[in-house]
C-alpha positions as CSV (number, residue, x, y, z in Angstrom):
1,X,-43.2,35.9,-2.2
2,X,-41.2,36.3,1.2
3,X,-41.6,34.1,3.8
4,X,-40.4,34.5,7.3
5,X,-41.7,34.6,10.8
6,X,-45.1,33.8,9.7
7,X,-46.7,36.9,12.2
8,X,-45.2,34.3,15.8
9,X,-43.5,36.9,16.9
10,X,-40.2,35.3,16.6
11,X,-37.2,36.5,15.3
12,X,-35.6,35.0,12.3
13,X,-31.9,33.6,12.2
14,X,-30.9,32.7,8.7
15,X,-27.7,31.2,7.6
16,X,-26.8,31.5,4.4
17,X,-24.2,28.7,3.2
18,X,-23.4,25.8,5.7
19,X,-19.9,26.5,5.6
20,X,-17.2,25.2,8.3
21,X,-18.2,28.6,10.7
22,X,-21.4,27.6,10.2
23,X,-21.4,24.2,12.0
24,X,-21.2,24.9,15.3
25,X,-24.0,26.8,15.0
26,X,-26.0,24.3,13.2
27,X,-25.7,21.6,15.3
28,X,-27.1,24.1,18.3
29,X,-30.3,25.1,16.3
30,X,-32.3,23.2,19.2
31,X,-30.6,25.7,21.3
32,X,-31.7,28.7,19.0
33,X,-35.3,27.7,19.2
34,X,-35.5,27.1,22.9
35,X,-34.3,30.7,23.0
36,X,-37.3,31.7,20.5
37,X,-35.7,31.8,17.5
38,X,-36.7,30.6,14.2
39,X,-33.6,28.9,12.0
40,X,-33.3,28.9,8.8
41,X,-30.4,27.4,6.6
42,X,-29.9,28.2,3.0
43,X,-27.3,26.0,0.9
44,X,-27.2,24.4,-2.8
45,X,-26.6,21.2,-1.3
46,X,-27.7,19.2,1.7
47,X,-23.8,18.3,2.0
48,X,-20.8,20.3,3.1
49,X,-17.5,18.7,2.0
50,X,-14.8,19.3,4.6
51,X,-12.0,21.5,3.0
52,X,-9.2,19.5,5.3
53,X,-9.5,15.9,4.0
54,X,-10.7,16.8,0.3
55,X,-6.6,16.1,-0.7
56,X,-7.9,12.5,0.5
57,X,-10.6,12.5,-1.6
58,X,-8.9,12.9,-4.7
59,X,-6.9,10.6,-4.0
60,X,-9.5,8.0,-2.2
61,X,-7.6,8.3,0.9
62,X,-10.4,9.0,2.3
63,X,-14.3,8.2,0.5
64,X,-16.9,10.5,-0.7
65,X,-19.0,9.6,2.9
66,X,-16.0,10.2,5.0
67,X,-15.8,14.0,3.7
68,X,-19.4,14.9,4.1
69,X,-21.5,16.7,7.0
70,X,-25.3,16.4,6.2
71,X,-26.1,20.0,7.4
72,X,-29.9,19.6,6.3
73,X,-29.9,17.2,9.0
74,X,-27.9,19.3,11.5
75,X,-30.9,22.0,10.9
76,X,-33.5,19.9,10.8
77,X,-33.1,17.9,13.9
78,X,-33.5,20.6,16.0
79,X,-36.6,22.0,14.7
80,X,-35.1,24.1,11.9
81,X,-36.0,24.8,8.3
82,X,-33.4,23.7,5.1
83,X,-34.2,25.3,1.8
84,X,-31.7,24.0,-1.1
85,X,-31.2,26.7,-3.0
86,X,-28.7,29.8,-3.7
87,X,-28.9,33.2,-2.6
88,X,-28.7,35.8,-5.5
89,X,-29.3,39.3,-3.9
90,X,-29.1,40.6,-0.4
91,X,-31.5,43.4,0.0
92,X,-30.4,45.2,3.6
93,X,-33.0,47.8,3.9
94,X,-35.6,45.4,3.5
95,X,-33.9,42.4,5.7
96,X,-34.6,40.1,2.9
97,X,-32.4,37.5,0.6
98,X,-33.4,36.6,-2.8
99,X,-33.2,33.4,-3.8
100,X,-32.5,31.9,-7.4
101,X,-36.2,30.2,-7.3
102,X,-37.5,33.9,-6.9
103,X,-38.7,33.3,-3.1
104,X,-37.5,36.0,-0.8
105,X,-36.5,35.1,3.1
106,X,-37.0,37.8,6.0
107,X,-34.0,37.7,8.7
108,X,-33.8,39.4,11.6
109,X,-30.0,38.5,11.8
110,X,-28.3,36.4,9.5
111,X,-24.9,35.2,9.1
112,X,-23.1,34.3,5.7
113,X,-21.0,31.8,5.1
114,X,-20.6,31.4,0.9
115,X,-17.0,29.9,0.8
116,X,-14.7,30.9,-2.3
117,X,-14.3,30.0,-5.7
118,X,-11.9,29.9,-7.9
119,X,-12.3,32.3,-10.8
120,X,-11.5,30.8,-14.4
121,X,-12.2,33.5,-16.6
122,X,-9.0,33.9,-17.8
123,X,-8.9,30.1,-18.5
124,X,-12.7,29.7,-20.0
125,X,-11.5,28.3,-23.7
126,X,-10.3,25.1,-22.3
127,X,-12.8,24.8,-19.6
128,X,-13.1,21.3,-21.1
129,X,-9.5,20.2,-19.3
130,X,-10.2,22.5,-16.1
131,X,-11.0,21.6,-12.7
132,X,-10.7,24.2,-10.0
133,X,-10.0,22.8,-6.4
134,X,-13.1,24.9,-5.3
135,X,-15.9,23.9,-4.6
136,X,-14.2,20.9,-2.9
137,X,-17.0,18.6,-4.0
138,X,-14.8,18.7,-7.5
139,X,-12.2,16.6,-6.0
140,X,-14.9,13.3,-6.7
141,X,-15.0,14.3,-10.4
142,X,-11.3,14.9,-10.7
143,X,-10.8,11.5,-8.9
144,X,-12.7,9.4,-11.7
145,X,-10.9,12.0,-14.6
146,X,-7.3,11.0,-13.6
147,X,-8.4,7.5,-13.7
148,X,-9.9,7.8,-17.4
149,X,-7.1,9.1,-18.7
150,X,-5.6,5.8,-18.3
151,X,-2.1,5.0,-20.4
152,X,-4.5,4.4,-23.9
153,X,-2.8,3.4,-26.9
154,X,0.6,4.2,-25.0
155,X,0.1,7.8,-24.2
156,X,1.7,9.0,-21.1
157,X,-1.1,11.2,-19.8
158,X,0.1,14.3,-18.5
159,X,-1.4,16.7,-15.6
160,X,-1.2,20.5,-15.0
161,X,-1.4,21.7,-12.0
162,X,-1.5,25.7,-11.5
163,X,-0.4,26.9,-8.3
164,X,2.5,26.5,-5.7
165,X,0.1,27.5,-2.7
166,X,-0.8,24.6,-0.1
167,X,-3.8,23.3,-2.4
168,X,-1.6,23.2,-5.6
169,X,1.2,21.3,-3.7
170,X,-1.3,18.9,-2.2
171,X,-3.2,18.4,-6.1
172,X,0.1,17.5,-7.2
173,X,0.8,14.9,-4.3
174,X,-2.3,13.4,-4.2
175,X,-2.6,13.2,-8.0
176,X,0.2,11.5,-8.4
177,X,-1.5,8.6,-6.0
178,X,-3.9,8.2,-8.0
179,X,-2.1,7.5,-11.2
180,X,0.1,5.4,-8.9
181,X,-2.8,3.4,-7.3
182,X,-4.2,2.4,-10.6
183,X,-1.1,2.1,-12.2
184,X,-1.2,4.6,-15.1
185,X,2.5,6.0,-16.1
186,X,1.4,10.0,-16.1
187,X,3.2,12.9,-15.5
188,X,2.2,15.3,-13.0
189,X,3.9,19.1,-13.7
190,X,3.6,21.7,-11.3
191,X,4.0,25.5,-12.6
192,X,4.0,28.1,-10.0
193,X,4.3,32.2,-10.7
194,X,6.5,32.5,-7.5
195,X,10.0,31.6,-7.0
196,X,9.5,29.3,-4.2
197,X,6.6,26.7,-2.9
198,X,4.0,27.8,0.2
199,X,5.4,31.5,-0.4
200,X,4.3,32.1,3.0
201,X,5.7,29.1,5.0
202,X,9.0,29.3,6.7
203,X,12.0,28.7,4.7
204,X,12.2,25.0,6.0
205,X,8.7,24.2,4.7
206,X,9.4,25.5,1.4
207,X,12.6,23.3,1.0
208,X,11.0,20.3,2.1
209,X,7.8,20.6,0.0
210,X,9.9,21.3,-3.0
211,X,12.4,18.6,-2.3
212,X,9.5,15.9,-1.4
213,X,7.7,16.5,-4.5
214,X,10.8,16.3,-7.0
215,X,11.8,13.5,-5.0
216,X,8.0,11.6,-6.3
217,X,8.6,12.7,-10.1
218,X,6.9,15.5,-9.7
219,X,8.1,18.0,-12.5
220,X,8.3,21.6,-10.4
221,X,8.5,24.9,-12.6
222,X,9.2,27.9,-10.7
223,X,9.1,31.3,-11.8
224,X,7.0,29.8,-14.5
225,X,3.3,32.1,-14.5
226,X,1.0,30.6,-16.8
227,X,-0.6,33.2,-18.8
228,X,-2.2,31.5,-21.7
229,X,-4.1,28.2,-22.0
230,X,-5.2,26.5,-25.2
231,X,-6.7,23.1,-25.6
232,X,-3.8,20.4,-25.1
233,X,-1.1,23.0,-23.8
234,X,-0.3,26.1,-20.8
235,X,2.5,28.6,-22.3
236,X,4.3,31.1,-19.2
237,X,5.0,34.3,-19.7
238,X,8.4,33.4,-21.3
239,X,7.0,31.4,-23.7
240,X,7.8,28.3,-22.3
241,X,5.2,25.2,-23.2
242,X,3.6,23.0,-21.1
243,X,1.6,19.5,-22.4
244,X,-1.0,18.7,-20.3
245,X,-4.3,16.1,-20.9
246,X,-5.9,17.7,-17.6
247,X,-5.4,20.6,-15.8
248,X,-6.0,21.6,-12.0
249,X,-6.2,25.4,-11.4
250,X,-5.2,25.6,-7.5
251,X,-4.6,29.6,-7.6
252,X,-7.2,32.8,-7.5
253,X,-9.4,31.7,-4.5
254,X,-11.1,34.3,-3.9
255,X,-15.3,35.4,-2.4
256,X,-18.3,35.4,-4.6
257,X,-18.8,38.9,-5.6
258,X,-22.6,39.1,-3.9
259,X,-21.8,41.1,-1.5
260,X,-20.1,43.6,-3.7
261,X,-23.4,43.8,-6.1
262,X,-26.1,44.2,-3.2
263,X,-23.8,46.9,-2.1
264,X,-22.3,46.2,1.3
265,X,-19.1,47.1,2.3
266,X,-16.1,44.5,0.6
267,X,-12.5,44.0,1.3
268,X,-10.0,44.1,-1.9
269,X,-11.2,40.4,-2.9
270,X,-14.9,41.1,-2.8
271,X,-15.3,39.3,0.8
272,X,-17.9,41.2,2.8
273,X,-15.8,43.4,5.6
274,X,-16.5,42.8,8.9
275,X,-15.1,44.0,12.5
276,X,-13.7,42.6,15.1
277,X,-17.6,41.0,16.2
278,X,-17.9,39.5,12.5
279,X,-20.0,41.8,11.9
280,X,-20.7,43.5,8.7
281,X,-19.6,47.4,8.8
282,X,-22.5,48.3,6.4
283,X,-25.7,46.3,7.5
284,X,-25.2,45.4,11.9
285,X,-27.8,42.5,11.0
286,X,-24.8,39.9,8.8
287,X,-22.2,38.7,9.9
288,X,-19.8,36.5,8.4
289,X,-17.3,34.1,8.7
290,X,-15.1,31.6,6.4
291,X,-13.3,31.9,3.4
292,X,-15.8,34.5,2.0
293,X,-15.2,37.5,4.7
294,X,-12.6,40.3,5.1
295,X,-12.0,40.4,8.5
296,X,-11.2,44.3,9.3
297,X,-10.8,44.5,5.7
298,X,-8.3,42.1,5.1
299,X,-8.8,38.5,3.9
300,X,-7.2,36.0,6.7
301,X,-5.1,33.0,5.3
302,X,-7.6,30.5,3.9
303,X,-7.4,27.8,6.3
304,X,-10.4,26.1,8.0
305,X,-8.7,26.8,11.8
306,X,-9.9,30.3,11.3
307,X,-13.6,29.3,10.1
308,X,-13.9,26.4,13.1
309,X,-13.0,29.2,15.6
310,X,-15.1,31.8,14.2
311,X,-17.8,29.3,15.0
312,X,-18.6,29.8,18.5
313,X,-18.5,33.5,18.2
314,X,-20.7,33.8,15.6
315,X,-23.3,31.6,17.7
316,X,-23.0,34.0,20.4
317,X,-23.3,36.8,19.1
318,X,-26.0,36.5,16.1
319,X,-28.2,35.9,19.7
320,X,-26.8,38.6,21.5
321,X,-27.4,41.1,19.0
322,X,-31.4,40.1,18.8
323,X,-31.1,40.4,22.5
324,X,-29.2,44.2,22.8
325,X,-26.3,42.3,25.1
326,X,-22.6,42.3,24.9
327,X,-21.2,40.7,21.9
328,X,-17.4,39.1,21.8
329,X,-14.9,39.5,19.8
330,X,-13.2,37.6,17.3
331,X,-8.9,37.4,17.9
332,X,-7.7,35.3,15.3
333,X,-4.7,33.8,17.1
334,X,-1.3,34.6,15.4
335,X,-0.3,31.2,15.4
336,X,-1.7,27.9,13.9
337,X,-0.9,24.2,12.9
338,X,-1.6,23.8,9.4
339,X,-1.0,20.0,7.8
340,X,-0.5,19.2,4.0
341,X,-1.5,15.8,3.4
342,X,1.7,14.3,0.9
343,X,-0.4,11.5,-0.5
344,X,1.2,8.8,0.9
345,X,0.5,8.7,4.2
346,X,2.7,11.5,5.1
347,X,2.3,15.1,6.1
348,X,4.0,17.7,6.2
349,X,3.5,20.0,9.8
350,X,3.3,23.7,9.9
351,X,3.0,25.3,13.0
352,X,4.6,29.1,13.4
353,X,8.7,28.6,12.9
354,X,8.0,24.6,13.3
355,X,8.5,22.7,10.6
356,X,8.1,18.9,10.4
357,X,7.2,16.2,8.3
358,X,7.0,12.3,7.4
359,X,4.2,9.3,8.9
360,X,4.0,11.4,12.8
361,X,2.5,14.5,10.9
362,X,0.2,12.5,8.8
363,X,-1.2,10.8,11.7
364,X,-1.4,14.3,13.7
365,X,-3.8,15.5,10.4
366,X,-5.7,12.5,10.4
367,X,-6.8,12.2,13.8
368,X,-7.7,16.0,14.2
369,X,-9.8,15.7,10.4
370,X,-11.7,12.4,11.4
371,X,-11.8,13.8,15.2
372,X,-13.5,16.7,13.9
373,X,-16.1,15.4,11.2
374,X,-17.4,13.2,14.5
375,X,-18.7,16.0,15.7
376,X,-20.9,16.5,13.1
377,X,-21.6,13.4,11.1
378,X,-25.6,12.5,12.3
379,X,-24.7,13.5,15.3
380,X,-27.7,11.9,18.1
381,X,-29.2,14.1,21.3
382,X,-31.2,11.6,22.3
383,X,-31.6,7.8,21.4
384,X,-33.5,7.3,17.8
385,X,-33.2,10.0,16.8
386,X,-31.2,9.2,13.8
387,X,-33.0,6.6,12.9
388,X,-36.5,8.4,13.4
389,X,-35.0,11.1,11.1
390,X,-34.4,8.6,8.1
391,X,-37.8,6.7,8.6
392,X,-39.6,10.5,8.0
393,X,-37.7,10.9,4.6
394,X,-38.8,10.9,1.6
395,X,-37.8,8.8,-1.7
396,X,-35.9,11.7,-2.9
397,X,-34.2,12.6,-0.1
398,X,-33.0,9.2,0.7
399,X,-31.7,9.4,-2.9
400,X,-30.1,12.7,-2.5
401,X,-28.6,10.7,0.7
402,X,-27.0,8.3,-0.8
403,X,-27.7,6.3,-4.6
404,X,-29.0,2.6,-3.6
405,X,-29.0,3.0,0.0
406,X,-32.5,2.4,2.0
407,X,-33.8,3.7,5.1
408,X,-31.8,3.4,8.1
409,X,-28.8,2.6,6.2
410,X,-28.1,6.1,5.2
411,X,-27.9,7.3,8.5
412,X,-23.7,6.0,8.2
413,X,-23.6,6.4,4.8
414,X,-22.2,9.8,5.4
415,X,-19.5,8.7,7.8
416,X,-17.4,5.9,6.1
417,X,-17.3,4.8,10.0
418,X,-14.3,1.9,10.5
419,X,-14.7,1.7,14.3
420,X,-17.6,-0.2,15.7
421,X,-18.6,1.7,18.7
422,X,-21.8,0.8,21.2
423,X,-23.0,-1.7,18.8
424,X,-22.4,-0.9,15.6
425,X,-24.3,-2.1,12.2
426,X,-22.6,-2.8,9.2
427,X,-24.6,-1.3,6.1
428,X,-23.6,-2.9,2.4
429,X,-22.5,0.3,0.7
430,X,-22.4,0.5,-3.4
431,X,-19.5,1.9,-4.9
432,X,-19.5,3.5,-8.6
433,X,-17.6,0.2,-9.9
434,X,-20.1,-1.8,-8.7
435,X,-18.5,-3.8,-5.8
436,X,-19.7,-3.1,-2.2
437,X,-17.3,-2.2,0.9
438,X,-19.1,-1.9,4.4
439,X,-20.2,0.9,5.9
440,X,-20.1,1.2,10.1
441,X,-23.5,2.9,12.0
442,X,-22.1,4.0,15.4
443,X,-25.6,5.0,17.1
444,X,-25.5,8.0,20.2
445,X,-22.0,8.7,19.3
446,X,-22.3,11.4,22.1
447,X,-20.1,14.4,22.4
448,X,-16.5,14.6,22.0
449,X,-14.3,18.0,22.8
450,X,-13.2,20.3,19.6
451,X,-9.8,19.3,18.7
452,X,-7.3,22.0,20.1
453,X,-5.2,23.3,17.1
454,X,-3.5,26.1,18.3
């Protein structure tokens, strides 16, 4: 069955994945419907976990409610429709996706926004010990694995993690909190192919990463490609063996190969190639943005400044194609701040040739990441309307919400809110372990500016 405009007349905007370029977007769809669109969102999950603070969520930095933007709401509230599913097939000369429940959905324009993966193929006989760092809703299962390895019976537990990029050196850092927080005695090894750290960060960032993480007992192997995997152990390519009772595989990101099976046009890595409008080159009607594009056939570096700022664009111009006006173009901008988050309250600052680190960069990361997810965390146009929102739902979704929260209580379940603002209501929240911290409802938050990275 496809279902679509339903014979209004309206045309059909459908965004498939509420990924970070996405948002924007989402939180407009009032705006899309005044301007006589129908909005639909597609996603496996009513939750997008924000790439930027998921370092914290490993290491509980930050909790699972701090990281999370309810997009089903974002849609919803303005009048648009949420199905929870996954696209399996893009069919462009019908203007139809196929879902993995078998429904079909008509667009008229759509945008996609699928994120990356990280492909484990090569590592699938000890997919047992294996978590990838995508999608980033693995860092809650990772969290509670560290922890249940423990020190049992005397065993040092030991930790792989695969990758030198910015995600392996963060895995390491923020690993190695965890273990300290709960005070296990593991060993957190780090093997990277290349010969330096953050291979494409200047020589200053690559000397301080590497130094900061020897300096915390992190055991760094360079040169040191793993290339074979078994239950209890990683082997390089010289033979060298590596113990591990967990291992985090922080290398491969790359796009889901949809694109490349419902024949559109794909960059090297399978990401769908797009021009300078983030627009496909094969099918005018998709556009793209995120992690799972190839903007004019390349893949840019895979950080979430570039998906934020493709945001507005695509908002723009999904309309201004339905409409036949001038679209705008996408410049990614040659420089950008990018922050690693060290695990203990420390950062360390990337920004062009700059190069800086310690509790100032932290801060700088932290205030931009919680500055940000404001934007979108049950976000109110008018009085109420949170709270009317959670009085419509359903058992199910209030359980999807949030486990043992009721009613109007989930509306800041999803925020992790510290700062009473305007009257705030503190909400008992359960925690897995059973005792309860507080949660803060900050009702008709308002509008607050985009952070300015650049």
């Amino acid at each position: 069955m496809t279902t679509g405009n339903g014979g209004t007349g309206r045309k059909t905007i459908v965004f498939a994945g509420g990924g970070h370029a996405h948002l924007y977007s989402l939180r407009r769809t009032r705006e899309l419907r005044n301007q006589g669109f129908d909005v639909v969102l597609i996603n496996p999950s009513r939750f997008l976990y924000y790439s930027g603070m998921a370092p914290g969520l490993l290491s509980r930095i930050y909790r699972p409610e701090e990281d999370r933007i309810d997009v089903k709401y974002l849609v919803e509230k303005g009048g648009g429709r949420f199905i929870k599913d996954r696209i399996k097939e893009i069919n462009s000369d019908e203007q139809k996706v196929v879902l993995d429940s078998g429904e079909s959905i008509h667009y008229d324009a759509m945008s996609m926004c699928l994120g990356s993966g990280v492909p484990n193929k090569d590592f699938a006989m000890s997919k047992d010990h294996l978590t990838p760092v995508k999608p980033v809703e693995n860092m809650e299962n990772l969290h509670w694995e560290l922890r249940k390895l423990g020190n049992k019976d005397g065993h040092k537990p030991k930790v792989l993690v695969i990758g030198g990029g910015p995600a392996g050196c963060e895995m390491a850092c923020n690993s190695l909190r965890v273990f300290e927080d709960h005070g296990i005695d593991g060993e957190v090894t780090l093997a990277n192919a290349n010969p330096v750290l953050l291979k494409s960060a200047p020589r200053r960032a690559q000397k301080k990463i590497e130094g900061f993480l020897r300096s915390r007992g992190v055991r760094v192997l360079l040169n040191s490609e793993v290339t074979k995997i078994e239950k209890d152990a990683a082997y390089t390519r010289d033979g060298t063996k590596i113990e591990f009772d967990l291992f985090i595989l922080a290398v491969g990101i790359k796009p889901p190969d949809i694109f490349r099976k419902s024949g559109l046009r794909t960059g090297p890595d399978d990401g769908l190639w797009i021009n300078e409008y983030l627009q496909s080159v094969t099918d005018p009607r998709i556009f793209g943005g995120g992690d799972s594009v190839a903007f004019q056939g390349e893949a840019l570096t895979r950080l979430g400044v570039f998906a934020i700022r493709q945001g507005p664009v695509l908002f723009h111009n999904l309309q201004a194609f339905l409409k036949s006006e001038p679209m705008q173009e996408f410049k990614p901008q040659p420089v950008f701040l990018y922050i690693l988050n060290l695990g203990n309250h420390e950062g360390l600052a990337i920004w062009g040739p700059l190069v800086w680190s310690g509790k100032s960069a932290w801060k700088l990361k932290d205030y931009i990441d919680v500055k940000f997810m404001k934007l979108f965390q049950y976000p109110e146009d008018e009085p109420g309307e949170v709270k009317a929102y959670f009085d419509r739902l359903s058992a199910d979704d209030l359980a999807d919400v949030g486990s043992g929260i009721r009613g109007y209580g989930a509306l800041k379940a999803a925020t992790g809110g510290t700062n009473v603002e305007g009257g705030g209501v503190a909400i008992p929240y359960p925690e897995k372990n059973g005792s309860s911290v507080v949660a803060v409802t900050i009702p008709g938050e308002g509008t607050i500016p985009a952070p300015q990275i650049d």
